[in-house]
Each structure stands twice: as structure tokens, then as C-alpha cells.
GUDO-159127 format. One record per residue (C-alpha): x, y, z; residue in three letters; residue number from 1. Coordinates in nm, 4 decimals, always signed. Each point is the difference from the previous one (the first is absolute). Layout:
<pts>
+----------+----------+----------+-----+-----+
:     east :    north :       up :   r :   k :
+----------+----------+----------+-----+-----+
:        X :        Y :        Z : ALA : NUM :
...
+----------+----------+----------+-----+-----+
</pts>
This chain:
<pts>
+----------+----------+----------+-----+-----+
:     east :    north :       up :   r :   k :
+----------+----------+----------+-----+-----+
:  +2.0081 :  -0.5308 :  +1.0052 : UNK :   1 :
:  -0.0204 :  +0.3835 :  +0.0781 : UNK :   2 :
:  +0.1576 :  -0.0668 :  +0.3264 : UNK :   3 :
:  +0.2879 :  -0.1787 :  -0.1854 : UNK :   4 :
:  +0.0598 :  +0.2629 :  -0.2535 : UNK :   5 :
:  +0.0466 :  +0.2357 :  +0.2588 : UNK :   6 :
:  +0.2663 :  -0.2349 :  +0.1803 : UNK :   7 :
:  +0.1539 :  -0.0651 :  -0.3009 : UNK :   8 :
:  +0.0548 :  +0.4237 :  -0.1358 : UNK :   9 :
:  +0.0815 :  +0.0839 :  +0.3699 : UNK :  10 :
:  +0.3005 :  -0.2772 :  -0.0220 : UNK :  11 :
:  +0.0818 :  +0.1618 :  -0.3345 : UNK :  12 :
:  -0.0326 :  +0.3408 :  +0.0888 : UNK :  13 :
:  +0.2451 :  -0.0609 :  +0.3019 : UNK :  14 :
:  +0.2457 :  -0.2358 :  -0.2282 : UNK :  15 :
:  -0.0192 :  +0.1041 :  -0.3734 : UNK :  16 :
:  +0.0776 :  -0.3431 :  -0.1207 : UNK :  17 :
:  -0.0646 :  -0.3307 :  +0.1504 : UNK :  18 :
:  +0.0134 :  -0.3568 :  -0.0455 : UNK :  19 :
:  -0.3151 :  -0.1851 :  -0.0374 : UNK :  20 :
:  +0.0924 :  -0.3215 :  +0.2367 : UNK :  21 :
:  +0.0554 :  +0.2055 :  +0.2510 : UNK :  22 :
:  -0.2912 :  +0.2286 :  -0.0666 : UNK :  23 :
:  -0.2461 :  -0.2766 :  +0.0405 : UNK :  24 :
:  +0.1842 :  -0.0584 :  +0.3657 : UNK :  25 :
:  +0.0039 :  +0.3107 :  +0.0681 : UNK :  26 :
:  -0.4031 :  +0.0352 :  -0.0628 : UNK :  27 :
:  -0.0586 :  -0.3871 :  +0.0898 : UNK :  28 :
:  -0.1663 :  -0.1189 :  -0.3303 : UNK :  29 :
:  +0.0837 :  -0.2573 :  -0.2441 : UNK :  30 :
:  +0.2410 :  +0.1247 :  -0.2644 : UNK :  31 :
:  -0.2903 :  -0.0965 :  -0.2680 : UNK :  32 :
:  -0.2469 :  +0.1981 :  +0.2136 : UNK :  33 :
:  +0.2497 :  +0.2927 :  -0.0254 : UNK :  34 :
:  +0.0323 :  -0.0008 :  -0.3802 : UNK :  35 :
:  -0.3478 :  +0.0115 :  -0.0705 : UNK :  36 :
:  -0.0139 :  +0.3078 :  +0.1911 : UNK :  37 :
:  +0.2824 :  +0.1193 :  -0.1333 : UNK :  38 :
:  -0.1195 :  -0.0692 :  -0.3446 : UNK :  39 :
:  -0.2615 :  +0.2299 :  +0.0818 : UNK :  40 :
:  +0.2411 :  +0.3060 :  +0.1049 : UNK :  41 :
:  +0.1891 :  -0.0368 :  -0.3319 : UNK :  42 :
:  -0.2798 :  +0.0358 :  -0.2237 : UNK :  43 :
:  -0.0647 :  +0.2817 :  +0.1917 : UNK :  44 :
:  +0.3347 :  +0.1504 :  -0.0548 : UNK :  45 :
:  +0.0709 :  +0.0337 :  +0.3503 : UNK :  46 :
:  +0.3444 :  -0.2554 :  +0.0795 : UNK :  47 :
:  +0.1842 :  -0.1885 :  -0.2336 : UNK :  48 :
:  +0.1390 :  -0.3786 :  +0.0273 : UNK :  49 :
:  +0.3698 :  -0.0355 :  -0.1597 : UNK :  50 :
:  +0.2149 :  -0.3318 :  +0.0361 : UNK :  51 :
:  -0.1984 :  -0.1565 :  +0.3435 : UNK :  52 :
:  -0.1251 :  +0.3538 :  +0.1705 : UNK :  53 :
:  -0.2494 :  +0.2222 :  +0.0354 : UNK :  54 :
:  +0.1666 :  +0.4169 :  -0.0388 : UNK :  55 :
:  -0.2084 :  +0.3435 :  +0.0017 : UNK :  56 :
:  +0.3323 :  +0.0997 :  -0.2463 : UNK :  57 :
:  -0.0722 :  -0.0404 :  -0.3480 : UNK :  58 :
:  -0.3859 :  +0.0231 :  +0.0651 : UNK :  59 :
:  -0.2383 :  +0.2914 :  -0.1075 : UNK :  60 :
:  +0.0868 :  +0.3051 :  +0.0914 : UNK :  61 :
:  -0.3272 :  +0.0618 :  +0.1690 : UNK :  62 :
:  -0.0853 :  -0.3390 :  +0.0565 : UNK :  63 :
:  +0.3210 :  +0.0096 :  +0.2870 : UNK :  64 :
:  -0.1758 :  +0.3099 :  +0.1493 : UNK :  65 :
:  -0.2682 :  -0.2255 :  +0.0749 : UNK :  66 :
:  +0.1907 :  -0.2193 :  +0.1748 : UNK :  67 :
:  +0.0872 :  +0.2818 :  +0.2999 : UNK :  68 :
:  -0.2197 :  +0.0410 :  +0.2406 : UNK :  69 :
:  -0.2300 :  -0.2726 :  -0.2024 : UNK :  70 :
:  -0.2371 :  -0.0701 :  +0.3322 : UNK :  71 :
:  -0.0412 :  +0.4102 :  +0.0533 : UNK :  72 :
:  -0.0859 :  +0.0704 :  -0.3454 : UNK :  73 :
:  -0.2869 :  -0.2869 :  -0.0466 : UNK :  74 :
:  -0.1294 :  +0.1138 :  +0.2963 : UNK :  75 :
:  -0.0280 :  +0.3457 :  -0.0914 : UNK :  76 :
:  -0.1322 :  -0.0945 :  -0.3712 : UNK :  77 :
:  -0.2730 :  -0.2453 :  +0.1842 : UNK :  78 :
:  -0.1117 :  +0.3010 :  +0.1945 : UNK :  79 :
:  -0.0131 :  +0.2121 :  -0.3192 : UNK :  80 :
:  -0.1883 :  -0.2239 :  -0.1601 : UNK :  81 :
:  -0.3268 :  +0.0174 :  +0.2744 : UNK :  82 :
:  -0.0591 :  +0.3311 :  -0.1555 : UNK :  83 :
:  -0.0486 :  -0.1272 :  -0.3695 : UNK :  84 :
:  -0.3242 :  -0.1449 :  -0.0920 : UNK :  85 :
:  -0.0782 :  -0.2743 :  -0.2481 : UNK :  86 :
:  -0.0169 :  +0.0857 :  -0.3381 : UNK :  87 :
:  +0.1636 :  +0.3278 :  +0.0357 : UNK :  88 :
:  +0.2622 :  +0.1753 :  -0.2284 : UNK :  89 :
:  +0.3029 :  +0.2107 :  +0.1941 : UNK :  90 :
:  +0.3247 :  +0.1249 :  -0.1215 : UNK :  91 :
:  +0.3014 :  -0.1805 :  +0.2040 : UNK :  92 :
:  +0.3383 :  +0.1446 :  -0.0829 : UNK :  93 :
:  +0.3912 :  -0.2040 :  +0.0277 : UNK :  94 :
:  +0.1647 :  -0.0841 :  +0.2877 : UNK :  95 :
:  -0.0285 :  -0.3858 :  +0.1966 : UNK :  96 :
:  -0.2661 :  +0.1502 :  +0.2425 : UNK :  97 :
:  -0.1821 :  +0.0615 :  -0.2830 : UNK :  98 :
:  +0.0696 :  -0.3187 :  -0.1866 : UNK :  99 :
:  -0.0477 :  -0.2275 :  +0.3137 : UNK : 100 :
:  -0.3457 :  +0.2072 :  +0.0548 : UNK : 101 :
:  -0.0892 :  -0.0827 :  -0.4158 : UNK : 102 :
:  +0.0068 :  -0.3375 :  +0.0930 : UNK : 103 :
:  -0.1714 :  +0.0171 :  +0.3178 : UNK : 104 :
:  -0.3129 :  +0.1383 :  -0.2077 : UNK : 105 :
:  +0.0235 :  -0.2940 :  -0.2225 : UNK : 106 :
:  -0.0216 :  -0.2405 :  +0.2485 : UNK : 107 :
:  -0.2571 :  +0.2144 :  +0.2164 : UNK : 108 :
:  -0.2283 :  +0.1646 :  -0.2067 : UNK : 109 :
:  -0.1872 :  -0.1166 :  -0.3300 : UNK : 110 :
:  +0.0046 :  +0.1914 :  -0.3455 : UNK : 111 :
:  +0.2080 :  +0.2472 :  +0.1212 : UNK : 112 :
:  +0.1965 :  +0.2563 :  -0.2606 : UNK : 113 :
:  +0.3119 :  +0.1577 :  +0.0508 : UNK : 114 :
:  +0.1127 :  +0.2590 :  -0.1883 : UNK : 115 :
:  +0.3826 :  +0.0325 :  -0.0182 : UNK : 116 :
:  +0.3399 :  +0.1913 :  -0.1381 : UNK : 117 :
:  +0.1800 :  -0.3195 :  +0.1380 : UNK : 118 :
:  +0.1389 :  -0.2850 :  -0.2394 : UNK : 119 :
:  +0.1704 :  -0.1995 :  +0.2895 : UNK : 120 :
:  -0.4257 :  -0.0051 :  +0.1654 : UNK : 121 :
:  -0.1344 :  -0.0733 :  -0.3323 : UNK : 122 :
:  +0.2195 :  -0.2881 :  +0.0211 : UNK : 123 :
:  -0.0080 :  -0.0879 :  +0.3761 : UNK : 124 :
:  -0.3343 :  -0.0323 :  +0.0049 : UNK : 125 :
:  -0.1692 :  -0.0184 :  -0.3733 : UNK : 126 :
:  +0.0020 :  -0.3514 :  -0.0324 : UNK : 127 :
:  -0.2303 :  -0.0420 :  +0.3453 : UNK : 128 :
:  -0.3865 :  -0.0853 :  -0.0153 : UNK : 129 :
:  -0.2419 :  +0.2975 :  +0.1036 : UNK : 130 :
:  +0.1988 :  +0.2452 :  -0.0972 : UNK : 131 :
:  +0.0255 :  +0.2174 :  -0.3245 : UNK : 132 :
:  +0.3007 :  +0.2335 :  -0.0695 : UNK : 133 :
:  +0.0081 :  +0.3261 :  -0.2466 : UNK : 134 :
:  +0.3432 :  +0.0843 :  -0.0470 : UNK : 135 :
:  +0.0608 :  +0.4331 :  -0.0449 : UNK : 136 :
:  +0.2534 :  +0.0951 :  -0.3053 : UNK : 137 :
:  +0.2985 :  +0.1610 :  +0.0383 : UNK : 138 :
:  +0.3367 :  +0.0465 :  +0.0080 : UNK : 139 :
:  +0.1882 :  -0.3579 :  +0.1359 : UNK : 140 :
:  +0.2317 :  +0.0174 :  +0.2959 : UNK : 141 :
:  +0.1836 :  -0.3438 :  -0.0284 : UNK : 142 :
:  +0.1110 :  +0.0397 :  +0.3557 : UNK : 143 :
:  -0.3243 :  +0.0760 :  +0.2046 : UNK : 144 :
:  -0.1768 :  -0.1918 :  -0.2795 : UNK : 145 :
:  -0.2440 :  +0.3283 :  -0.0501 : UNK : 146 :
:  -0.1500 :  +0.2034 :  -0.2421 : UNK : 147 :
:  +0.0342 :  +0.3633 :  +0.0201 : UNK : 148 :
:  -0.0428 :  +0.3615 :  -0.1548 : UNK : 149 :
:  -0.1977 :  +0.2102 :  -0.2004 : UNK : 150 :
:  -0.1573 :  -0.2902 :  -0.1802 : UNK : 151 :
:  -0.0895 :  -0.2179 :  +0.3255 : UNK : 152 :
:  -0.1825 :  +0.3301 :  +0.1327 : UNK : 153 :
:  -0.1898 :  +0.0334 :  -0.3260 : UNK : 154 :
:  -0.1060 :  -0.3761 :  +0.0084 : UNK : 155 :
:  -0.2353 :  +0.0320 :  +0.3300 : UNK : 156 :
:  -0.1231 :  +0.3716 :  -0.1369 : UNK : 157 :
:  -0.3763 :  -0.1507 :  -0.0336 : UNK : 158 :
:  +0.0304 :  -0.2285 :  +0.3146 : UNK : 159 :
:  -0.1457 :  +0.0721 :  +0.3380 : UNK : 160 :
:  +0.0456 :  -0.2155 :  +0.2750 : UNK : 161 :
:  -0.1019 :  -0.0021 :  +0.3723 : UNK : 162 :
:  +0.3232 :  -0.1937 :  +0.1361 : UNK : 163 :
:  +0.3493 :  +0.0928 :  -0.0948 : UNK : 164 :
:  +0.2955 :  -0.1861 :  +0.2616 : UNK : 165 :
:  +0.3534 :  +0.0194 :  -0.0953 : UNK : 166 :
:  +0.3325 :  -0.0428 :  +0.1705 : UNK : 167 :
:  +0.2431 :  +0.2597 :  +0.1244 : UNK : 168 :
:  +0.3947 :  +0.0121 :  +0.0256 : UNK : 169 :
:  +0.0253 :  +0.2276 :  +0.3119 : UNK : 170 :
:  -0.1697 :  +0.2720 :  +0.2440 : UNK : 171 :
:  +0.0996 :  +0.3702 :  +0.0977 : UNK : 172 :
:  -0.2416 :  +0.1146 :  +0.2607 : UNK : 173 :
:  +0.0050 :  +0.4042 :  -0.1276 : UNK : 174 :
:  -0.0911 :  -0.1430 :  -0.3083 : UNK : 175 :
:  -0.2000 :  -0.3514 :  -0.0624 : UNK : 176 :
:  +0.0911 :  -0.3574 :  -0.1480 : UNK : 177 :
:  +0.3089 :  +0.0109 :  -0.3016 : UNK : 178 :
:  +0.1210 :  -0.1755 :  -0.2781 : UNK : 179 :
:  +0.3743 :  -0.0965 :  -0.1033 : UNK : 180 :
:  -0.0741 :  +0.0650 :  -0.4230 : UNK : 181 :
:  -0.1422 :  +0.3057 :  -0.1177 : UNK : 182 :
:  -0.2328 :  -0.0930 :  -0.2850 : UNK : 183 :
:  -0.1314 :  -0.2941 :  +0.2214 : UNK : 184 :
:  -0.1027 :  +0.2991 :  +0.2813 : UNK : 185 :
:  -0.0992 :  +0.1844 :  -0.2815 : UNK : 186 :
:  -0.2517 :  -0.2656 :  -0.1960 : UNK : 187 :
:  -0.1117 :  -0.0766 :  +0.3610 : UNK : 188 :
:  -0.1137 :  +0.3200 :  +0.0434 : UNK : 189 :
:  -0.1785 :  -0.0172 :  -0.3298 : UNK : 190 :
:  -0.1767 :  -0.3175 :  +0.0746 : UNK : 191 :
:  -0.1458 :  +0.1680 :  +0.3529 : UNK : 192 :
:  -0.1558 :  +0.2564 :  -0.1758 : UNK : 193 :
:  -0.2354 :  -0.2664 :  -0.1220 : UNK : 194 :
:  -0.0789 :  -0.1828 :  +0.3030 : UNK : 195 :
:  -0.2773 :  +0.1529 :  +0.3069 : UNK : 196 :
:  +0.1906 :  -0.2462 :  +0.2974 : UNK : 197 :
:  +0.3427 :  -0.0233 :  -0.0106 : UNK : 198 :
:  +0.2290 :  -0.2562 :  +0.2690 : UNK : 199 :
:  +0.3632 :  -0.0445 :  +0.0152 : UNK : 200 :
:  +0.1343 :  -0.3853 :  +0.0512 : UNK : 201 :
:  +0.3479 :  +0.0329 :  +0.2039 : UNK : 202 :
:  +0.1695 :  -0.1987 :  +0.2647 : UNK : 203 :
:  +0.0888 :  +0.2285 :  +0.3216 : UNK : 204 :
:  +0.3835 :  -0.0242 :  -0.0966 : UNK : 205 :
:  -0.0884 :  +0.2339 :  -0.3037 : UNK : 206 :
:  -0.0823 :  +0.2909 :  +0.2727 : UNK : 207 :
:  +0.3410 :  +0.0458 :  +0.0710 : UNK : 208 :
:  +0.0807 :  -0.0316 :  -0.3581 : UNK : 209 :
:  +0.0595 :  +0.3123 :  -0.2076 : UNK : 210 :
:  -0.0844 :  +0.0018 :  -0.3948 : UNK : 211 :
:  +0.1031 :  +0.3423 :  -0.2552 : UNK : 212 :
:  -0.3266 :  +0.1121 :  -0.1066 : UNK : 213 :
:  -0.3396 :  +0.0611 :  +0.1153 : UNK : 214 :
:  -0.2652 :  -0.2794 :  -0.0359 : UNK : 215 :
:  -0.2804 :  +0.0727 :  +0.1450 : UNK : 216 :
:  -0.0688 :  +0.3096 :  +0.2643 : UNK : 217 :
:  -0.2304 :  -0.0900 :  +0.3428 : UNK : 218 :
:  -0.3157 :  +0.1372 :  -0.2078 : UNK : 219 :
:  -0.0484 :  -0.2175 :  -0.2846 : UNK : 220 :
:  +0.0433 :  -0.3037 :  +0.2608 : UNK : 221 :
:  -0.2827 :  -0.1557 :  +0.1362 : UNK : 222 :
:  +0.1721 :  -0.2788 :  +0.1913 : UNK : 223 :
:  +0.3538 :  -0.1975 :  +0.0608 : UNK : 224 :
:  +0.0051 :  -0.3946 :  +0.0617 : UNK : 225 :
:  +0.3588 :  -0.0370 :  +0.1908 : UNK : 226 :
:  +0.0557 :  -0.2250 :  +0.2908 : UNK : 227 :
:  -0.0140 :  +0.1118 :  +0.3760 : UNK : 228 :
:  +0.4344 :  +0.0743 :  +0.0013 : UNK : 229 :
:  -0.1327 :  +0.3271 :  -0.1595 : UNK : 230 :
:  +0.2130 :  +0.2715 :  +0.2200 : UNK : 231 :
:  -0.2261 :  +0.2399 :  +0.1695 : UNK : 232 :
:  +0.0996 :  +0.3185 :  -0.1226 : UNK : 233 :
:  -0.1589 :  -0.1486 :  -0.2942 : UNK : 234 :
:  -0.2773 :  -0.1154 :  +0.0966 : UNK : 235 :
:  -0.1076 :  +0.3273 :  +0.1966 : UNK : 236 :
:  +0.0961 :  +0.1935 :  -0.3636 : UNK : 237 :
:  -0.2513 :  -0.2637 :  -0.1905 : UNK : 238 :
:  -0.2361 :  +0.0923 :  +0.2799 : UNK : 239 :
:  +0.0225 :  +0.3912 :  +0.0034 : UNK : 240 :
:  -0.0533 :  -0.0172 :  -0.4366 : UNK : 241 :
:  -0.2897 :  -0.2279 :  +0.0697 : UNK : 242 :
:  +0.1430 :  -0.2578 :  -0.1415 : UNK : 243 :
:  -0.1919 :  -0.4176 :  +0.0873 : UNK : 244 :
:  +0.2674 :  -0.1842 :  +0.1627 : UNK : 245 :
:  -0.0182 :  -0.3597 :  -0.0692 : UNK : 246 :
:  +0.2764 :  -0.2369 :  +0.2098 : UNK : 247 :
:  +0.0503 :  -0.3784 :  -0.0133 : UNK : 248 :
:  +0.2077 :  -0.1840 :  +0.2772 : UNK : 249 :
:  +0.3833 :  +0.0375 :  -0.0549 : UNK : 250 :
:  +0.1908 :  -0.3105 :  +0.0609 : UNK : 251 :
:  +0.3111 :  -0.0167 :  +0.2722 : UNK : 252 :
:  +0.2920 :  -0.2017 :  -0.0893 : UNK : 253 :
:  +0.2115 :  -0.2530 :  +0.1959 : UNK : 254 :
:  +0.3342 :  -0.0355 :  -0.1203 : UNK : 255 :
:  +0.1216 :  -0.3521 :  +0.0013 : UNK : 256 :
:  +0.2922 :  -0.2249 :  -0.1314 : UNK : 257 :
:  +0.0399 :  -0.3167 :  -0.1297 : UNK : 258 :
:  +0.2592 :  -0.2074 :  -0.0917 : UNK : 259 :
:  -0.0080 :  -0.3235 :  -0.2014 : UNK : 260 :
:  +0.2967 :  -0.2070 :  -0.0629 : UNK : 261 :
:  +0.2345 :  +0.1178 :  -0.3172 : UNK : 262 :
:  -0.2192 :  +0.3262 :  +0.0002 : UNK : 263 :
:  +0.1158 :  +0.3362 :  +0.1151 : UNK : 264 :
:  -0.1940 :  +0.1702 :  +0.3077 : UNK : 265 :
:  -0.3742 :  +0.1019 :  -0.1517 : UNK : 266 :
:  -0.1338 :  +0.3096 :  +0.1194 : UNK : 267 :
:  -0.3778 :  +0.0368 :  -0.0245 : UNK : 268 :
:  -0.2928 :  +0.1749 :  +0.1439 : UNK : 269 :
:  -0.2953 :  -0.1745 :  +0.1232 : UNK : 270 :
:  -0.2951 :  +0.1908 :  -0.0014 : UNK : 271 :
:  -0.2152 :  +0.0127 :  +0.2909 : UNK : 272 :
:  -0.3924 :  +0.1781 :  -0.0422 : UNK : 273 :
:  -0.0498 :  +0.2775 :  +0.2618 : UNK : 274 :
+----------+----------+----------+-----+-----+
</pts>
């Protein structure tokens, strides 16, 4: 099934919208093998089915971020996860690394707590076995699907935690990982004031990725789970602030068309393991 999934959001990642005969072709499954798993990505938020196909449009916001680099992203929340022991309680903050890493604890460790200033996590993953969610206060971005602000910062005042791993919207090398909204950088910063380890969740595209405003600078971080595309002026900068580099195996991609009769040209990407 995990192997599917990741056919299946590559396909949509490369095509937006497709229809679901030729999706089961395209994959080589039954078309009622293909609904049950793609029942299971629309409870999750992540694509949508309208009129006969399967579309990232119209799905969660977030939920289509997971869908990008899908195969990348579990691997670097599977490697994340090694670090958390059972019964633990750690902080995870939004973003799908973070999300896809939630639910790799659920299904990899046992009574494991995560503490959280994400609704669209709460959500993801709430509902799974093993794993017990306390959701911070705050003010509610509908967008991002987080809470925020003074009141999100006051909520975790009494909490100390060892583990703290969040997501990050870009990288400038004078300066350390960044974020796109200001009060999400700035409760961020709050919420690693209360943790001893703290470990940043990104795929490798997000180092040439700029955000506005400071996240985190080199020495709060303890450690960055990316995937080996990381460019090396960045890794030698994570190296020199003594920063743990953790990278998974990036994925190469063969581009490859298909036609089927009374369907356009399909572009897609097959993606072949390192």
C-alpha cells in the first residue's frame, strides 16, 4: 500500500487532476484496489475525487503539500522517528514533514505524546492507535491550520520537553533556517525555549528556499533530517555551527510519456531509489 500511495501522489503531483481508469493503468491495479486506497488519501485530506477522478485541487491545503515529494518526506519522518522512544512526550510543530513524521510515531512507537500548535496534525493523526495528542491554544490561522501568539506561548509556559522538531519555509546561510509568517517564526521561537533537543524536518529543496523572518539560528539546533540533495555549501555551514546532519536517500526521476487512446499525452515521473 505505501508503495502505491507514493505512485499514486507522484502521478498527482506531476498532473493535478486525473482520471481514475486511467490511474489504475497507469499504476497497474484494479480500479477497486485503487479506490480503497484512495479512500484512504481522502480521509486524510490529501486528493479529492470529483465526477470519475482523483485531483490534489480542491483538497487540504496542507494535505496537497503532502503529496510533493511524498516518498522524500516519509523517509525523512521514518528516520526522525529512530530518535523518539516509546512512551515519550515531544513537541512537533506544522508543516507535512512534520505531519507525515506524527504519523510515523503512531505507527512506530507505543504511547507516544505529542504536543502540538497544529490543528491540521491533531487531525491527521488524532484518530490513530498509540498515539495521544495535546493540542496548544491560540490564535487560529485558517490557512496553515495553526495556532499562534501570545496565548499559544503562554499555553506551554509550565511544559518542558526533551524533543522539539518542526518544519521550516527556507534557509539563508549568514543567518539559519526561516519562516514565511511572522507570528508562526515568532510562537516557534517561543515553543524552543522549552525544549533541551531541538531538529528541523525539511526536504533539501527548502535549502534553496528563502522565508522573511528568522526561525531558528544554528545554536538552538541540535540536528536537521533532510535528504542527501542537500547542497554543500549547506551542509559544510550545518557542520561549522555543529549542527547533526541527518540525510535519507533522495530519489532520481525518469521522465516518461504515455499515451492511451482518447487521452491527451500524460507526463509523469517515475521514481527510481538511489
Amino acid at each position: 500500500m505505501k508503495d502505491r500511495t507514493v505512485r499514486i501522489l507522484n502521478i498527482l503531483a506531476n498532473n493535478k487532476s486525473i482520471k481514475i481508469t486511467l490511474l489504475a493503468e497507469l499504476i497497474d491495479v484494479s480500479q477497486a484496489t485503487l479506490r480503497k486506497d484512495l479512500d484512504g488519501l481522502e480521509k486524510r485530506g490529501i486528493i479529492q475525487r470529483i465526477h470519475g477522478y482523483a485531483s490534489l485541487e480542491g483538497a487540504d491545503i496542507i494535505g496537497r503539500r503532502l503529496a510533493f515529494d511524498y516518498s522524500i518526506k516519509r523517509k525523512i519522518a521514518k528516520a526522525a522517528a529512530q530518535i523518539v522512544q516509546d512512551g515519550e512526550t515531544i513537541m512537533v510543530e506544522s508543516g507535512s514533514c512534520c505531519a507525515m513524521f506524527a504519523e510515523e510515531l503512531a505507527h512506530s512507537r507505543k504511547n507516544a505524546t505529542i504536543i502540538t500548535n497544529s490543528v491540521f496534525l491533531s487531525m491527521y493523526v488524532g484518530k490513530l492507535a498509540g498515539l495521544k495528542i495535546i493540542l496548544l491554544g491560540g490564535y487560529y490561522q485558517p490557512d496553515s491550520q495553526v495556532v499562534v501568539g501570545p496565548m499559544t506561548a503562554k499555553s506551554i509556559e509550565s511544559i518542558y520537553l526533551d524533543k522539539f522538531f518542526l518544519g521550516t519555509d527556507g534557509f539563508i546561510p549568514d543567518h539559519g533556517f526561516t519562516g514565511k509568517d511572522y507570528y508562526r517564526a515568532e510562537t516557534a521561537l517561543a515553543l524552543a525555549r522549552h525544549a533541551n533537543n531541538i531538529f528541523i524536518l525539511t526536504e533539501a529543496a527548502k535549502f534553496s528556499q528563502r522565508g522573511v523572518y528568522n526561525l531558528l539560528p544554528f545554536e538552538t539546533l541540535d540536528g536537521v533530517f533532510t535528504d542527501d540533495k542537500i547542497p554543500k555549501e549547506a551542509e559544510a555551514i550545518l557542520a561549522k555551527n555543529k549542527v547533526q546532519l541527518y540525510k535519507v536517500p533522495a530519489i532520481d526521476e525518469v521522465i516518461k510519456w504515455r499515451q492511451y487512446p482518447g487521452q491527451p499525452p500524460i507526463l509523469y515521473k517515475e521514481k527510481v531509489e538511489n
